[in-house]
N, C-alpha and C positions, 0 to 999 in steps of 0.2 A: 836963738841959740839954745835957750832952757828946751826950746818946746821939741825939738830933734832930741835933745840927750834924753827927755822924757818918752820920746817915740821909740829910741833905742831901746832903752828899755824896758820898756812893753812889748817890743819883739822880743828881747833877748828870754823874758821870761817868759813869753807865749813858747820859744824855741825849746827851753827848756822842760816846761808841761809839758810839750808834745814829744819829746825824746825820752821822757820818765812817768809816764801813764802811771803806769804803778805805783810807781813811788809816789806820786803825787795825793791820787785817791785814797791810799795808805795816809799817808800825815792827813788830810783831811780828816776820814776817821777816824783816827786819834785824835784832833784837835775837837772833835765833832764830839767824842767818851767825854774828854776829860769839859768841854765846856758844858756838855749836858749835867754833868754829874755834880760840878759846880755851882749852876743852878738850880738842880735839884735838890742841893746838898743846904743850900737857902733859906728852904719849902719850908718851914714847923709841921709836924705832924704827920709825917711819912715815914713809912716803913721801909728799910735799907734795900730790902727786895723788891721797890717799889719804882723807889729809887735808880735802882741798876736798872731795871727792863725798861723804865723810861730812858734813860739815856743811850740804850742799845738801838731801842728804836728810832729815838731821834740821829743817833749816829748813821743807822741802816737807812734810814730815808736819805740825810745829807750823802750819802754814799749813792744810790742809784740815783742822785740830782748832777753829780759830778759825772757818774760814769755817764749819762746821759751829754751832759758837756763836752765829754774828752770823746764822745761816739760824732757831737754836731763838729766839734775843731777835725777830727780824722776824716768828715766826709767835705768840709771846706776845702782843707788843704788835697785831698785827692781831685776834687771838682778843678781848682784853681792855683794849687799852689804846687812847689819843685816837684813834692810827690807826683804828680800828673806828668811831669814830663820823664822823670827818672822812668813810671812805668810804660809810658807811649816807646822809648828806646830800645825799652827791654823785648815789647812785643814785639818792634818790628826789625828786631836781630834774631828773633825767634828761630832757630832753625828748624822745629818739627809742625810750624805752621801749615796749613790745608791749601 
């Protein structure tokens, strides 16, 4: 019983990543600033501008790692998942097909 409510919700939240790309990749890179900065902010002996451009960067990588993820879930779910049948219906109501 645990292990379904667990499964639920591992859909429920896959569902929602895939409904809010944006938003998602967004709070990553923010969580991605402020834990960089945090750790930077650790360091002794660094300069604040040193600082910042590390944590932009590490944020900018975690960001093309995510967008990279939400690119491998959009071409699963097209391969395999409702996406794939929603657009096979649409093609073939098409009316200006050849």
């Amino acid at each position: 019983m645990g292990e379904s409510n667990a499964k639920s919700k591992i859909d429920s939240t896959r569902e929602w990543i895939v409904e809010h790309k944006l938003r998602s990749v967004g709070c990553l890179w923010l969580s991605g600033i402020v834990g960089s900065i945090a750790y930077n902010w650790s360091q002794p002996g660094m300069k604040t501008s040193v600082r910042i451009i590390h944590a932009r960067l590490h944020a900018q990588a975690l960001t093309l790692a995510a967008l990279a993820g939400a690119a491998v879930v959009e071409y699963y779910d097209h391969k395999s998942g409702a996406k794939s049948e929603r657009y096979a219906k649409f093609l073939d109501s098409n009316p200006h097909k050849d």
